[in-house]
C-alpha positions as CSV (number, residue, x, y, z in Angstrom):
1,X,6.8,-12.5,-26.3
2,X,3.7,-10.9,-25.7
3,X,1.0,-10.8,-22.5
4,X,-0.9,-14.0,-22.9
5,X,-3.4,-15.9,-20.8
6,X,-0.9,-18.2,-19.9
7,X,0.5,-16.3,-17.4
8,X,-0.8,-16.4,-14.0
9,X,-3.7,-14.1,-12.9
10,X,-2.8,-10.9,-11.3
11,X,-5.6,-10.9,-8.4
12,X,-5.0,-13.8,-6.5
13,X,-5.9,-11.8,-3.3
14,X,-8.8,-10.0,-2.6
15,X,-9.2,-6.4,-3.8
16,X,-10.9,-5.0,-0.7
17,X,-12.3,-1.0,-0.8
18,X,-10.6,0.0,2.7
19,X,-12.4,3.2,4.5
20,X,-10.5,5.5,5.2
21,X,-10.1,8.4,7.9
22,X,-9.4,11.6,6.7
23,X,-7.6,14.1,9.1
24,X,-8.1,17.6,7.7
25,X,-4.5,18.1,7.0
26,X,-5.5,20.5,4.4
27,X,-7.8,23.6,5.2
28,X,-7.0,26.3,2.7
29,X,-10.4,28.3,3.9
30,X,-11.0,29.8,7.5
31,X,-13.6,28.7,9.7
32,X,-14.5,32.7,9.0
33,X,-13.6,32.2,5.3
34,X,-16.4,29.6,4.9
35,X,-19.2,31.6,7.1
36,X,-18.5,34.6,4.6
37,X,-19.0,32.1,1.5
38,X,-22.3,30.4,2.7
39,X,-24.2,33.9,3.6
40,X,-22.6,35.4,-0.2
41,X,-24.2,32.0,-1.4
42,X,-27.5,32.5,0.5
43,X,-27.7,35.8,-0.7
44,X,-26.7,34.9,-4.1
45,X,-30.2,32.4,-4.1
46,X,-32.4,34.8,-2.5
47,X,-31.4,37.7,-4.7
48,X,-30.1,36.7,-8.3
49,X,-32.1,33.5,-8.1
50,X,-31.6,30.8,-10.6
51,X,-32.6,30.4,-14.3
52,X,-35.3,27.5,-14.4
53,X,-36.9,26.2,-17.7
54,X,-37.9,22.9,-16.0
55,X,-42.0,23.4,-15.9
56,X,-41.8,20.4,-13.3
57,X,-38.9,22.1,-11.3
58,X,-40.6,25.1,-11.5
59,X,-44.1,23.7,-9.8
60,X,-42.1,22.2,-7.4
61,X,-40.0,25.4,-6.4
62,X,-43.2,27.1,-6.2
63,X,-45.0,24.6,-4.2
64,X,-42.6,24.8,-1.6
65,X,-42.8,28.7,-1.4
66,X,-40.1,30.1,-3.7
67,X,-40.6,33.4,-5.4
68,X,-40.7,33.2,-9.4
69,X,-40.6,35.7,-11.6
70,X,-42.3,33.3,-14.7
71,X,-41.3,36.7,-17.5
72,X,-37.5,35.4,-17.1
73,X,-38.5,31.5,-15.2
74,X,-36.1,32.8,-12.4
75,X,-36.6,31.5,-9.4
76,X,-35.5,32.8,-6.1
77,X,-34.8,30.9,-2.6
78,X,-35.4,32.2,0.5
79,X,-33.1,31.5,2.9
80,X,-35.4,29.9,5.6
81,X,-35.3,27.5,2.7
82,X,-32.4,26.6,2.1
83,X,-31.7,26.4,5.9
84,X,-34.6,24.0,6.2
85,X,-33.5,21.5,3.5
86,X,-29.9,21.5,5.1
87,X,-31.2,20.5,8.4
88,X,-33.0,17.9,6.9
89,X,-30.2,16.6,4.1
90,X,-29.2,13.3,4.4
91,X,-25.8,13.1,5.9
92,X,-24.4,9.7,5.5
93,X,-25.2,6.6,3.3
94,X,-23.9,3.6,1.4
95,X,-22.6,3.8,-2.4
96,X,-22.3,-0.3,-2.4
97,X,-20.9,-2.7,-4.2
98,X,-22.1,-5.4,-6.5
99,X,-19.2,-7.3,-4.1
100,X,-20.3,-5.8,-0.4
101,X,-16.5,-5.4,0.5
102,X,-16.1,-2.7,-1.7
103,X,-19.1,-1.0,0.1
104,X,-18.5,2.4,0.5
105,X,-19.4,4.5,3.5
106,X,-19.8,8.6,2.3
107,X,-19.9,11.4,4.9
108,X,-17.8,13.1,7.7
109,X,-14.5,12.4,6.6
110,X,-14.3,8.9,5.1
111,X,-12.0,9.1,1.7
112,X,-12.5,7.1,-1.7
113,X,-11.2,7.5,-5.0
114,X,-11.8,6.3,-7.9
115,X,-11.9,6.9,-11.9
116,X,-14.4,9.7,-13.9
117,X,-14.8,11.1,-17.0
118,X,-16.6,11.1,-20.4
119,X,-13.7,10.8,-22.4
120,X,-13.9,10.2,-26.1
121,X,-10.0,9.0,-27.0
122,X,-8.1,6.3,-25.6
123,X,-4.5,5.7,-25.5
124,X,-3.6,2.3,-26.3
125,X,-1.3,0.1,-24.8
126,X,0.5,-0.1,-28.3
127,X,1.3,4.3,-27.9
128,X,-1.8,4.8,-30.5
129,X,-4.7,7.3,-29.7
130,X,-8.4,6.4,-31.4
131,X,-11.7,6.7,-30.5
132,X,-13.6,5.3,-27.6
133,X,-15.7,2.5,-28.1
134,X,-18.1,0.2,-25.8
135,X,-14.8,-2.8,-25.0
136,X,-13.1,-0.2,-23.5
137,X,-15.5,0.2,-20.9
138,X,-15.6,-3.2,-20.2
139,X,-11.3,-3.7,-20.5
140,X,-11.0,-0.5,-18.0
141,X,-13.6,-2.1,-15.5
142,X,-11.7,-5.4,-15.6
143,X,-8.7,-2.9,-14.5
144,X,-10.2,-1.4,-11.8
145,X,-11.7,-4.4,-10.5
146,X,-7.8,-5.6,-10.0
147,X,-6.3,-2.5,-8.7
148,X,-6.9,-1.9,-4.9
149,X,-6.6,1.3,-4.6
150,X,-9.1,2.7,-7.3
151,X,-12.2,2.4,-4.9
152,X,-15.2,3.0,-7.7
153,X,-15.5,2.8,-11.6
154,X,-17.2,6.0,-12.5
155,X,-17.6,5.1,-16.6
156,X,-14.7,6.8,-18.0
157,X,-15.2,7.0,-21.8
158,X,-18.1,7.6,-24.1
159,X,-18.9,4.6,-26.6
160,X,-18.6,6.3,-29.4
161,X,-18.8,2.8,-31.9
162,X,-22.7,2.4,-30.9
163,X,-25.7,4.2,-31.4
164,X,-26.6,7.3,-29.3
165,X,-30.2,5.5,-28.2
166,X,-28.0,2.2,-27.3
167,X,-25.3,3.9,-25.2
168,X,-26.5,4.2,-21.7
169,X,-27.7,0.9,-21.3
170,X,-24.8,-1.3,-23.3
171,X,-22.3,1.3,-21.1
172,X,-24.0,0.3,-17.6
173,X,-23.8,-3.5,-18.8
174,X,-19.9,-3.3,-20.3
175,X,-19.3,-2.6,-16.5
176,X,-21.4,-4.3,-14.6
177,X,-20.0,-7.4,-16.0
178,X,-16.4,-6.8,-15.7
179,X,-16.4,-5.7,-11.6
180,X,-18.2,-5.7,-8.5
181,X,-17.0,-2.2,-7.6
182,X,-19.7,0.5,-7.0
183,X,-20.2,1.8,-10.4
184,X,-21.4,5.3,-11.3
185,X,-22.8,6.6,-14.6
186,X,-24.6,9.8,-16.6
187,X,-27.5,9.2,-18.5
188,X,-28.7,10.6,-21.9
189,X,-32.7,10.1,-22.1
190,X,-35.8,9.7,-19.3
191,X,-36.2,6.2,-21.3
192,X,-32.3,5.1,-21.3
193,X,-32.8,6.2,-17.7
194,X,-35.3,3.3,-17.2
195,X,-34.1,0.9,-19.1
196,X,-31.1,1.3,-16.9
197,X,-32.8,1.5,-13.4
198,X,-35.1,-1.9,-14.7
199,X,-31.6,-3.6,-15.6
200,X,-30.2,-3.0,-12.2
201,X,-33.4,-4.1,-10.5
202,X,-32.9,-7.4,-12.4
203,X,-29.6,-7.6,-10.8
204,X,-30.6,-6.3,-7.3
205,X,-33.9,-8.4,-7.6
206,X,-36.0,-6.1,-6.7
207,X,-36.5,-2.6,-6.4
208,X,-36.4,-2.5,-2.6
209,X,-33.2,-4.4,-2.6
210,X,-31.6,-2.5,-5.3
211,X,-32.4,0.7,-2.8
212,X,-30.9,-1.2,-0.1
213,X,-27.9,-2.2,-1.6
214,X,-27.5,0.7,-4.5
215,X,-24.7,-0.8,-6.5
216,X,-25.4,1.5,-9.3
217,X,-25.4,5.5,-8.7
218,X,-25.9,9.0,-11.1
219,X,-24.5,11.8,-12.3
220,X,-26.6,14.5,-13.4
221,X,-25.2,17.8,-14.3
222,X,-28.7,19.7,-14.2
223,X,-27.3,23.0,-13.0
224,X,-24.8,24.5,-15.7
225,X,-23.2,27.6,-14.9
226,X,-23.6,30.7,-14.1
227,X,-26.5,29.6,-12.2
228,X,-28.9,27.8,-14.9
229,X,-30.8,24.6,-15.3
230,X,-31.0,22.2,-18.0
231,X,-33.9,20.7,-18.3
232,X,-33.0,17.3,-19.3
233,X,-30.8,16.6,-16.7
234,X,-33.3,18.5,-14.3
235,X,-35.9,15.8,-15.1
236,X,-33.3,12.8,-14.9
237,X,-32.3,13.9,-11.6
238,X,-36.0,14.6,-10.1
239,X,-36.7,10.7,-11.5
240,X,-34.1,9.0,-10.1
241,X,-34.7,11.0,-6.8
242,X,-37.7,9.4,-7.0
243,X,-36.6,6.0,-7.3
244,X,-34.1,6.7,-3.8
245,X,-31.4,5.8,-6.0
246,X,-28.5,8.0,-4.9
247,X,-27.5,11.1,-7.4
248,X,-24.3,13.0,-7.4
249,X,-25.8,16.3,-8.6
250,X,-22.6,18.0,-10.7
251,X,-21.7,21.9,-11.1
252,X,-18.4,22.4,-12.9
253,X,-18.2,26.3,-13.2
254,X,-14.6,27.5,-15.3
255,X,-13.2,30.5,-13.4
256,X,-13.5,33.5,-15.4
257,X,-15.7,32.0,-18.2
258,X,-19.0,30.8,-16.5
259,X,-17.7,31.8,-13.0
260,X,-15.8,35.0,-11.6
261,X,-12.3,34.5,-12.2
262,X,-11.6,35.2,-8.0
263,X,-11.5,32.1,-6.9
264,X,-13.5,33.0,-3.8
265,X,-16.2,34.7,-6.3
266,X,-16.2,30.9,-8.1
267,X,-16.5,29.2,-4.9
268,X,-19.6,31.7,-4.1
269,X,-21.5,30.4,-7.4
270,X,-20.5,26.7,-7.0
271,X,-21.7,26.6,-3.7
272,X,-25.0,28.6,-4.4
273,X,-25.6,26.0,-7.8
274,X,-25.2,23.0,-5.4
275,X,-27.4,24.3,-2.5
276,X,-29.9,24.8,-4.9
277,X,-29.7,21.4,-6.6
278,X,-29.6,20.1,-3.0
279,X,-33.6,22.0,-2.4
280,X,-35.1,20.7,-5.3
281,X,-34.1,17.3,-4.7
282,X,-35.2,17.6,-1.1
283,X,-38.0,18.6,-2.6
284,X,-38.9,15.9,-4.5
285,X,-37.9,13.6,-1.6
286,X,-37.3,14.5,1.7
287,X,-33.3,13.0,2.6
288,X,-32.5,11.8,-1.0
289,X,-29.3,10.5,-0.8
290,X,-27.4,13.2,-2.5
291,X,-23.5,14.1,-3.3
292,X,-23.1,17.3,-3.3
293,X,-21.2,17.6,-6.3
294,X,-18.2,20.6,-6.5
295,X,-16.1,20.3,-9.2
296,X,-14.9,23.9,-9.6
297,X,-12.3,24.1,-12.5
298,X,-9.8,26.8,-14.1
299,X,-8.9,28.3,-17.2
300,X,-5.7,28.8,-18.7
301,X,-6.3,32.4,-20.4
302,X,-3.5,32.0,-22.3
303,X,-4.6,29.1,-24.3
304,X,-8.8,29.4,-23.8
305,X,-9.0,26.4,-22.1
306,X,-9.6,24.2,-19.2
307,X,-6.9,23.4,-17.1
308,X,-7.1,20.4,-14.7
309,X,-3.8,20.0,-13.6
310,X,-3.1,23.2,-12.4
311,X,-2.4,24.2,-8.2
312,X,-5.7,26.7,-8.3
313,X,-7.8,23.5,-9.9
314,X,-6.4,21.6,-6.7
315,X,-7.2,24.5,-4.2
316,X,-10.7,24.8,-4.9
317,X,-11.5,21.2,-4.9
318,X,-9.7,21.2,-1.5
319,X,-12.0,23.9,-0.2
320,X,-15.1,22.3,-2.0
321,X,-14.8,19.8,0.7
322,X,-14.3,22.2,3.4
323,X,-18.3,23.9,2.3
324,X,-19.6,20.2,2.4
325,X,-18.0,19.1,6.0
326,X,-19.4,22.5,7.3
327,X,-22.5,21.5,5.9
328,X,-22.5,17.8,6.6
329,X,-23.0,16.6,4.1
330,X,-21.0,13.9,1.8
331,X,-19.1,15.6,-1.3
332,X,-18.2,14.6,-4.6
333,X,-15.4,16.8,-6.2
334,X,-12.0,15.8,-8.4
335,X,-8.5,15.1,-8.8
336,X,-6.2,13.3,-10.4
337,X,-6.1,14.8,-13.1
338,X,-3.7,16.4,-15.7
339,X,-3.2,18.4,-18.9
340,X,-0.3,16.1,-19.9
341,X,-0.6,14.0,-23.0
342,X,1.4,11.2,-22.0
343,X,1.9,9.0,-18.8
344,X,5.0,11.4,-18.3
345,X,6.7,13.2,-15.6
346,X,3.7,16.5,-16.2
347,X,1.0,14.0,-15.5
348,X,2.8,12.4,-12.2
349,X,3.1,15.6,-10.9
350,X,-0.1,16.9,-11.5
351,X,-2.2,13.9,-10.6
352,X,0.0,13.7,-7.3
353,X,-0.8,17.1,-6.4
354,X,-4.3,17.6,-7.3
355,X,-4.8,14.0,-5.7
356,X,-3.1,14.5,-2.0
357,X,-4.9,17.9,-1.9
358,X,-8.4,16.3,-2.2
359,X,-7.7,13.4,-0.3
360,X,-6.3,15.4,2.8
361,X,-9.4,18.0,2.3
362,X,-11.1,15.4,3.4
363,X,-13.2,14.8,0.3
364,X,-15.1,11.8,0.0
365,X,-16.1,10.6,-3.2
366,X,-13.0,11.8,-5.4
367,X,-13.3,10.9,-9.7
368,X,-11.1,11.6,-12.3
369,X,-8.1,9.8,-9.8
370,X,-7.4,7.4,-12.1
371,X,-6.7,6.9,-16.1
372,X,-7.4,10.3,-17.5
373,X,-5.3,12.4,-19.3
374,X,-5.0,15.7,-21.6
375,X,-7.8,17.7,-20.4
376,X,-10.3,14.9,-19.5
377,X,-10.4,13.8,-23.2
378,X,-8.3,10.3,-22.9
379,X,-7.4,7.8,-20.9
380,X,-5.1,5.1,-20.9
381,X,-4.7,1.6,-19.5
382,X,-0.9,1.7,-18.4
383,X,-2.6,5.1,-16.2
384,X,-4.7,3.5,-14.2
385,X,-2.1,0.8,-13.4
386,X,0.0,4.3,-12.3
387,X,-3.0,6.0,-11.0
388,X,-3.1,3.0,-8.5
389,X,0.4,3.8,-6.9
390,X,-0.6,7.5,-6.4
391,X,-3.4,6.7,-5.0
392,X,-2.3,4.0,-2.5
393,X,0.6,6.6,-1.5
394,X,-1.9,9.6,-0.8
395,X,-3.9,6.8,0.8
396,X,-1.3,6.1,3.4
397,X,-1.0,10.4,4.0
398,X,-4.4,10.3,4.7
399,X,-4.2,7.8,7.3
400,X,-1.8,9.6,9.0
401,X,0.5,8.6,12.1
402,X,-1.3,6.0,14.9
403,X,-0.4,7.3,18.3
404,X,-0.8,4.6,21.1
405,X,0.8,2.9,23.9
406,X,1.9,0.4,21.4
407,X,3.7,2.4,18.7
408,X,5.3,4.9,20.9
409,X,7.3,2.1,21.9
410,X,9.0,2.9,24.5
411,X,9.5,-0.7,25.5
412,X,10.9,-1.2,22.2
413,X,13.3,1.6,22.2
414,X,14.7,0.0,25.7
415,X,14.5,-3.3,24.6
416,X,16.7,-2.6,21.6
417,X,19.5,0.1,23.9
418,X,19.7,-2.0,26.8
419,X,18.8,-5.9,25.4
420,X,22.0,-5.7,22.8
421,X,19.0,-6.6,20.2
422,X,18.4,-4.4,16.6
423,X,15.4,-3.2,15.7
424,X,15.1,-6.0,12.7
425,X,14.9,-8.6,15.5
426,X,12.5,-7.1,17.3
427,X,9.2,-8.5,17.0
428,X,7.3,-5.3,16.2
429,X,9.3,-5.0,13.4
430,X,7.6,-8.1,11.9
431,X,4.3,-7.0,13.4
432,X,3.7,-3.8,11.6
433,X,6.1,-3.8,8.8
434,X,3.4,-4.4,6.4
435,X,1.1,-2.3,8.0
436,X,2.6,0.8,8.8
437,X,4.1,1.0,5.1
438,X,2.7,0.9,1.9
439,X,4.4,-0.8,-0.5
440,X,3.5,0.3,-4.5
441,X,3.4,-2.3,-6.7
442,X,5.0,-0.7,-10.2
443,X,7.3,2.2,-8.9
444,X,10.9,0.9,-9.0
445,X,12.9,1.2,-5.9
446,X,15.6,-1.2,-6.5
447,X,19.2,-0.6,-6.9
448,X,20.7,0.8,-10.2
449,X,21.8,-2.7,-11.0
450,X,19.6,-4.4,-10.0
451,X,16.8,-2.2,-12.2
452,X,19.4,-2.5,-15.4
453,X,19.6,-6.0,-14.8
454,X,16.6,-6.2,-15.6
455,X,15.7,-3.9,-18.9
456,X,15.9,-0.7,-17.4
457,X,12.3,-0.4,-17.5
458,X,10.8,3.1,-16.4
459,X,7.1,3.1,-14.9
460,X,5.6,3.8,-18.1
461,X,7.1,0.9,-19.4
462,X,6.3,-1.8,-16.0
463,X,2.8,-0.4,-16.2
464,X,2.1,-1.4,-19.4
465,X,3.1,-5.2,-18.9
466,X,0.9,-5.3,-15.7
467,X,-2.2,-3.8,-17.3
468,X,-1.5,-6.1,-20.6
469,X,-1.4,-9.0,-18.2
470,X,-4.5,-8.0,-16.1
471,X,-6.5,-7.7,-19.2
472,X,-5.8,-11.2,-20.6
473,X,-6.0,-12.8,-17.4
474,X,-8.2,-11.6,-15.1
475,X,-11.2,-13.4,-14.3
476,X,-13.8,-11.0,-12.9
477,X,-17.2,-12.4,-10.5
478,X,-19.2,-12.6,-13.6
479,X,-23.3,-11.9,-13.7
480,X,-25.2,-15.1,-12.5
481,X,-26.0,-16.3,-15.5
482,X,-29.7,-16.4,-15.4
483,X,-29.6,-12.7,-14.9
484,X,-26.9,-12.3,-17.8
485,X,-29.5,-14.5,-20.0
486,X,-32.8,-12.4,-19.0
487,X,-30.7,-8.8,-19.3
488,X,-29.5,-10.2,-23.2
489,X,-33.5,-11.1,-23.8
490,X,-35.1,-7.7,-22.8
491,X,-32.3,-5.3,-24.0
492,X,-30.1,-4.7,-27.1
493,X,-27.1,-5.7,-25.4
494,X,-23.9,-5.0,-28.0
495,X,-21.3,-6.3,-26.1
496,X,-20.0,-10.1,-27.2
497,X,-20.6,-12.7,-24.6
498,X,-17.2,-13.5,-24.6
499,X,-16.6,-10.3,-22.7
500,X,-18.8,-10.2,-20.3
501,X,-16.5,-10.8,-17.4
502,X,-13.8,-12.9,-19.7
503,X,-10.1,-11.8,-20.2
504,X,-10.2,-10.0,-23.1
505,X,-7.9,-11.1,-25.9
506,X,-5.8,-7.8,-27.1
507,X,-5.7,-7.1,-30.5
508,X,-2.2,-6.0,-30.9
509,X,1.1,-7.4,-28.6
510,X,3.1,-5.7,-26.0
511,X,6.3,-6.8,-26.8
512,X,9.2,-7.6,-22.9
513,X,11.9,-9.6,-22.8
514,X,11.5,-13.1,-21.4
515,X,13.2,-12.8,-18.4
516,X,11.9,-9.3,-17.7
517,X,8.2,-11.0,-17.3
518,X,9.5,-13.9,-15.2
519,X,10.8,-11.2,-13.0
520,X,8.0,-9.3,-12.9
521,X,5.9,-11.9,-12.2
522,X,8.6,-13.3,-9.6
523,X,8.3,-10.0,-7.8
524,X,4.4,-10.1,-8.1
525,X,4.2,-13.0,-6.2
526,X,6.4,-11.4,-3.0
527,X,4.0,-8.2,-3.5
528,X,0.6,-10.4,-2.8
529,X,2.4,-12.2,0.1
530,X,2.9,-8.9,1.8
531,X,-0.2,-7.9,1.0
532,X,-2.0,-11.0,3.0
């Protein structure tokens, strides 16, 4: 038997991007700790400066009163500056949906998470590994659009089946048209860049409304460490800053290979490379809606590589978020992520790890929380499917314990010793059964034989059905079709019709038992009961 479109549809309820309060359970820097890093920053700008090769950065550094020594295009920023543009950053704003229930509010402490990544393999649900290509985009976004606790689809794979010049705008469409989550992107080219912001206005309907309502956000990685600028991604971000569409401006230093291998020392750079991403785009316009991007990452030495998955990698994303609340301002950082190979026991740990840390940091816009595996080179479906447990699990940490005159129930506890009742009869029982728990949707708490009864299934396993079953039945809000029509007409759209928000036919069967998918679907049904 294999998943087929027969089967009912896995999102019969409302997949609804929940803000959340963070509670700072998870402060690995001082209050003194983070006064010491933001004057080493500030002194860092004013007195090593930053390497710029931008002539239009550069004009506009020196307009606003930088030094610059043009022999070595350094520039150098006071810190009246830097204090200025701080006082004036823009502190809180919307990242929203196509779907406005899956808004999201960044700042203070407010906690999302969601996938990341510009991988270039995929693991299929069949246990092969190939290359990316452009249905992938779209089969993840039909995912994510089903999973309720992946909160944005940051485009997780590079097309790597289509032409370079072709890629950003057929990437921003393959998701578009498979979720009404807020989606978030890179960009390759000042004209891809347009091509893409004119697509999205289409959508919106305007420019004003696509401002109002930015469905559609950036990534631009325009300072590369130690303490440089690349000029493409220096003039991508200065033009979208322009067109107030947000921009989550990126630094990823790798601790002892472009950042000092003391943690501390890498936080110092990081936090210097941001602030100084956060005054040009000030700069350019006054409150630009700006995530301050930390993504501080370590090396393994021993092998000469990245490591994602590691405690250290989790500790400095953790204190990442501590800089931005002292600043104020909303932060996007990373977690979720793992060195492992496999959906295994290595990646469960690691994503659960680097994942709570984040989340009870504080941090707000968190990628990389779902799909991705080995390094940040591949993803898989069956992950995200995982990925969505974790995450609804650390979601419920961060939420923390409700203290009121209503669940300190002392009227319950005396009702129950003295009223000859049990606390299963009690009517708060019923009340906030569903809410004070969360229930995961894959992970297997049944009895031994109960779970041999039916196949002796482990996660890996139950994950792949449901994301086999999600992709061949889900039916995502599709463009309006005028839109879809006019956006087919101007561009060179690559993506077949048929999956632009249709369940994708797989090319290869998952192969379960019978009565292991009547089961599963079976216990599906209880699941979205509860969940109403």
């Amino acid at each position: 038997m294999l998943c087929s479109s027969s089967h009912k549809p896995l999102c019969e309820c409302p997949s609804v991007s929940p803000v959340r309060q963070a509670t700072h359970a998870y402060t690995p820097l001082s209050d003194a700790d983070i006064t010491r890093i933001h004057d080493a920053s500030l002194t860092v700008l004013e007195r090593t400066g930053v390497e710029v090769t931008s002539a239009e950065a550069l004009a506009i550094f020196q307009q606003a009163g930088a030094a610059i020594d043009p022999d070595r295009s350094r520039v150098f920023l006071p810190r009246g500056m830097v204090e200025d543009v701080l006082a004036q950053a823009c502190h809180r704003f919307t990242l929203a949906g196509r779907d406005e229930a899956h808004d999201l509010d960044m700042g203070g402490e407010r906690v999302y998470m969601g996938t990341g990544g510009a991988a270039i393999s995929v693991l299929d649900l069949d246990g092969t590994v190939r290359e990316s290509r452009l249905t992938d985009i779209a089969e993840f976004a039909r995912l994510v659009d089903c999973l309720h606790n992946i909160h944005f689809y940051q485009i997780p794979v590079v097309a790597r089946d289509i032409p370079d010049h072709l890629h950003d705008i057929n990437q921003v469409y393959a998701a578009l048209s498979n979720t009404t989550k807020h989606i978030q992107t890179n960009l390759n080219s000042l004209s891809s860049a347009r091509d893409v912001m004119a697509l999205a206005t289409m959508v919106a309907g305007s420019p004003a409304a696509l401002a109002a309502h930015p469905f559609l956000s950036f990534v631009t990685c325009c300072v590369n460490s130690p303490l440089r600028y690349d000029p493409l991604p220096t003039a991508l971000m200065i033009e979208l800053v322009r067109n107030d569409l947000p921009v989550a401006i990126s630094c990823a230093p790798i601790t002892g290979m472009t950042a000092p291998m003391a943690l501390a020392g890498s936080l110092v750079q990081i936090n210097a490379e941001v602030l100084s991403g956060l005054v040009l785009a000030n700069l350019v316009r006054p409150g630009a809606r700006i995530l301050a991007g930390y993504v501080p990452t370590v090396a393994d030495h021993r092998q000469g590589g990245v490591a994602v998955g590691t405690p250290e990698f989790a500790l400095m994303n953790a204190a990442a978020a501590q800089l931005a609340h002292f600043y104020d301002i909303p932060i996007y950082n990373s977690a979720g992520t793992a060195d492992s190979k496999l959906p295994d026991v290595q990646a469960g740990y690691e994503k659960a790890m680097t994942s709570t840390i984040a989340a009870l940091s504080g941090a707000n816009f968190i990628h990389h929380t779902a799909g991705m595996l080995e390094s940040l080179l591949c993803v898989a479906s069956e992950q995200y499917v995982i990925d969505d447990d974790i995450n609804g699990s650390v979601m419920r940490l961060v939420r923390g314990i409700e203290v009121d005159d209503q669940t300190l129930s002392v009227d319950v506890i005396d009702e129950v010793c003295n009223g000859g009742q049990f606390y299963l009869e009690n009517s708060q029982t019923l009340e906030l059964m569903r809410s004070e728990c969360f229930y995961p949707r894959i992970t297997d708490r049944k009895p031994r034989i109960d779970w041999e009864a039916k196949g002796s299934l482990d996660m890996r396993e139950r994950a792949r059905h449901r994301a086999c079953t999600i992709l061949t039945t889900h039916q995502p809000t599709r463009l309006p079709a005028a839109v879809d029509q006019a956006i087919r007409a101007r561009f060179e759209i690559l993506l077949p019709p048929e999956l632009s928000g249709s369940p994708i036919p797989l090319g290869y069967p998952v192969q379960l038992p019978e009565r292991i998918v009547e089961a599963e679907e079976a216990e599906f049904a209880v699941y979205e009961c509860d969940r109403r």
